[in-house]
N, C-alpha and C positions, 0 to 999 in steps of 0.2 A: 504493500500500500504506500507506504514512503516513497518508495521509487519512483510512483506514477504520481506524485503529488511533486514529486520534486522535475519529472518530469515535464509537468504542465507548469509550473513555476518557471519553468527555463524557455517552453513554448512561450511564454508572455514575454522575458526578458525580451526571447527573437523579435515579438511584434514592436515592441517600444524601441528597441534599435531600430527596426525598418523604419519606422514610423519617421524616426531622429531624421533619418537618411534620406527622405521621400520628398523634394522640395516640393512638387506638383501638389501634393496632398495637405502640403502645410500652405502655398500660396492659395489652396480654395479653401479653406480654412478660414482665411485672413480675408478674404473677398464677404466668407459666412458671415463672418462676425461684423463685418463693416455696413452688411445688409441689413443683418436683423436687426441691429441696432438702433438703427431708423424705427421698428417698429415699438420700441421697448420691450424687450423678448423677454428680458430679467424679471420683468413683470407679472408677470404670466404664472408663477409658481409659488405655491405656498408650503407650509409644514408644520402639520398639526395644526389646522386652522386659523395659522397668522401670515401674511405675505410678506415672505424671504428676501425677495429682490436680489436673485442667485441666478447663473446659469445650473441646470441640472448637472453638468459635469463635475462645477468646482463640488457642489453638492456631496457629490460621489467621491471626491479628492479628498474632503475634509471628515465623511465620515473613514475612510483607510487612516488618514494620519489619526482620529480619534481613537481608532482601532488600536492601531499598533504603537502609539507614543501614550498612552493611559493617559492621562492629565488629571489631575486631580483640580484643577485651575484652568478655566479657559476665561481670558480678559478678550474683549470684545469694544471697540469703538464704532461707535455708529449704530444705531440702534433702529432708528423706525420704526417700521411696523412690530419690531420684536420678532419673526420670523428666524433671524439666527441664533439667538438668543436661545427661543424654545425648542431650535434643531441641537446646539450647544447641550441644553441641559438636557432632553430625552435620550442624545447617546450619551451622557455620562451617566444617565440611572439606568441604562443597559449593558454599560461595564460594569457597576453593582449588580444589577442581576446575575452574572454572568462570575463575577466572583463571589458570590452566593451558594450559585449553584456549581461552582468547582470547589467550594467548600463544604459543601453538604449540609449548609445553613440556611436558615429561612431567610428568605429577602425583608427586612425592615425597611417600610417606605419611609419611612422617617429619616433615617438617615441618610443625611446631604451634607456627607465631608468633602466631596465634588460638586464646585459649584460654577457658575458663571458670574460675569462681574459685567456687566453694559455697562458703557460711560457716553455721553452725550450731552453737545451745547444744552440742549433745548427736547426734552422729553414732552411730544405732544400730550393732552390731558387724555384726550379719548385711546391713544396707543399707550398710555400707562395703564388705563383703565385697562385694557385687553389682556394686557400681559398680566397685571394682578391679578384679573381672574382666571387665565390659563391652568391647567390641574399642574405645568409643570412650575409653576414659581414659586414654591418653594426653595426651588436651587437655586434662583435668582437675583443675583442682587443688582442695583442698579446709583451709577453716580450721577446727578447731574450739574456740567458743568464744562466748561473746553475742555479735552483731553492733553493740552499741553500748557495746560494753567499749572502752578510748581503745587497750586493745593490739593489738584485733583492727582497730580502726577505723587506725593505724596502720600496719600490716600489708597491708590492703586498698589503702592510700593509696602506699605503699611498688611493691608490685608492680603497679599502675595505671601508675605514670609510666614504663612500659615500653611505655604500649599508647596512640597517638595517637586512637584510634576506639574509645571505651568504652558501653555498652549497661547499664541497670540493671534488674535485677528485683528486687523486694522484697514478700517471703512467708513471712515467719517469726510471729512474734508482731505478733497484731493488733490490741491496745489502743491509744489516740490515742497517748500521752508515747511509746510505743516507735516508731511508726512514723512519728512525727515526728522522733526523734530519729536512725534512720535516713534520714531524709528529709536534716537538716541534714548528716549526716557522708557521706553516698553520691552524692547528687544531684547536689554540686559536679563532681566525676567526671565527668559524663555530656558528651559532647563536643556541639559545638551541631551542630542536628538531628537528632542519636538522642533518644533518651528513656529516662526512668525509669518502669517501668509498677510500681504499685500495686494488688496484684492484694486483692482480696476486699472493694473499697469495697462492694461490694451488703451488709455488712451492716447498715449504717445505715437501708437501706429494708426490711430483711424487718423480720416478729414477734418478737415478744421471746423468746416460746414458742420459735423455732429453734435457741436456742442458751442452754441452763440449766446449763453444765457449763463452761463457760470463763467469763475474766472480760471479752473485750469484748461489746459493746452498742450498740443506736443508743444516740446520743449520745457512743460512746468506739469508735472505730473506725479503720479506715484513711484513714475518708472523710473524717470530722473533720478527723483529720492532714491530709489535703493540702490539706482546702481554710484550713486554718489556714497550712499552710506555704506554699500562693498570694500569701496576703496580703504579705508579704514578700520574696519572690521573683519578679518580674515576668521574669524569665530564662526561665521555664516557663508551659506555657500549656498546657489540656486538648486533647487532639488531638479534637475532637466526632467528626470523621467517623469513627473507628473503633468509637468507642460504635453510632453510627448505622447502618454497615454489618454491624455483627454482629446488634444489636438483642439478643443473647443474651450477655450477660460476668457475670464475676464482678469486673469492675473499671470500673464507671460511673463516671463523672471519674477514673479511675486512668493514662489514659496520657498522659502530661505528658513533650512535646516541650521540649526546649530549643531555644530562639530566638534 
């Protein structure tokens, strides 16, 4: 049984290299994304009754890194609809389940030593309202406040050193100075081999035309941020194969493993 598990393990490796190798299939890709986006696709999809504002891909990206980096902490910027938040805390109470039941012990719902953190300017009333009454908020907690204010960035840093296994996502404001400057004060956090995913680098490769109503832009973006914050930090490194295996993100060079 090992054998053929390790063998279909190795059949996937094969595809995420072809995949690396395949320009044709990465430049319709990049045409996909440039299309749907006109439509607001991210839109489109919800989790557990809140809207995510995700592509289904990263969706699938971020529960494997939940999967296999356990987090005991997952920090989240940007909030919304709460949609990540309540996909954040649902797989961390199905790693409790899950080490529950490899324990031979009954599942306690009560216990939320795994929790999520949303931090955000400006917490709508009615999507607070949502998420407090969600069955999952319990594991929730929530800042409000800029994410790169020193009191909120204190605060985050404060309730973090409660949690050995931390997970980062960053999704708020997406101008370079801000999501770098989240980059500096979050990233440290991130335990080695989890990661800080940097969601909406694809705007650096779309048209300008996409987006005439906010102030980021290629050239001032998330993507900028990280790969200016690379420079500096040799502790992080791009995870390719997730780019690779999805072919479809809103975060090219965005998921950045601690090493």
């Amino acid at each position: 049984m090992t054998n053929e598990i390790e063998k279909f393990q190795a059949e996937v490796a094969r595809n995420i290299a072809g995949l690396k190798d395949d320009k044709d299939v990465q430049a319709l890709s990049r045409i996909w994304l440039r299309e749907i986006t006109r439509h607001k696709y991210a839109y489109n999809f919800s989790w557990l009754g809140r809207p995510l504002i995700q592509f289904p891909q990263d969706m699938v990206a971020i529960q494997e890194i939940v999967w296999r980096t356990r987090p005991d902490l997952v920090i989240e910027t940007g909030i919304a609809h709460g949609g990540s938040l309540i996909m954040s805390a649902s797989l961390l109470a199905l790693l409790d389940y899950c080490d529950a039941i490899e324990a031979g012990a009954a599942l306690d719902p009560h216990n939320t030593h795994r929790r999520v953190l949303g931090v955000d300017i400006a917490i709508r009333p009615h999507n607070r309202v949502a998420i407090e009454e969600h069955p999952m908020a319990h594991r929730i907690d929530m800042i409000e406040g800029s994410s790169v204010a020193s009191e909120t960035i204190a605060k985050v840093h404060e309730i973090s050193r409660s949690y050995p296994r931390v997970l980062v996502l960053l999704d708020s404001n997406h101008t370079h100075d801000h999501v770098l400057a989240e980059l500096e004060a979050y990233a440290p956090l991130v335990s080695r081999d989890s990661y800080c995913v940097v969601f909406d680098t694809l705007i650096e490769d779309m048209p300008d035309d996409l987006i005439s109503d906010r102030p980021w832009r290629k050239g001032n973006n998330p993507k900028t941020a990280v790969h200016e914050f690379l420079t500096h930090h040799p502790e992080f490194a791009i995870d390719e194969d997730i780019e690779a295996k999805t072919m479809i993100t809103v975060a090219p060079s965005g998921y950045l493993r601690r090493i």
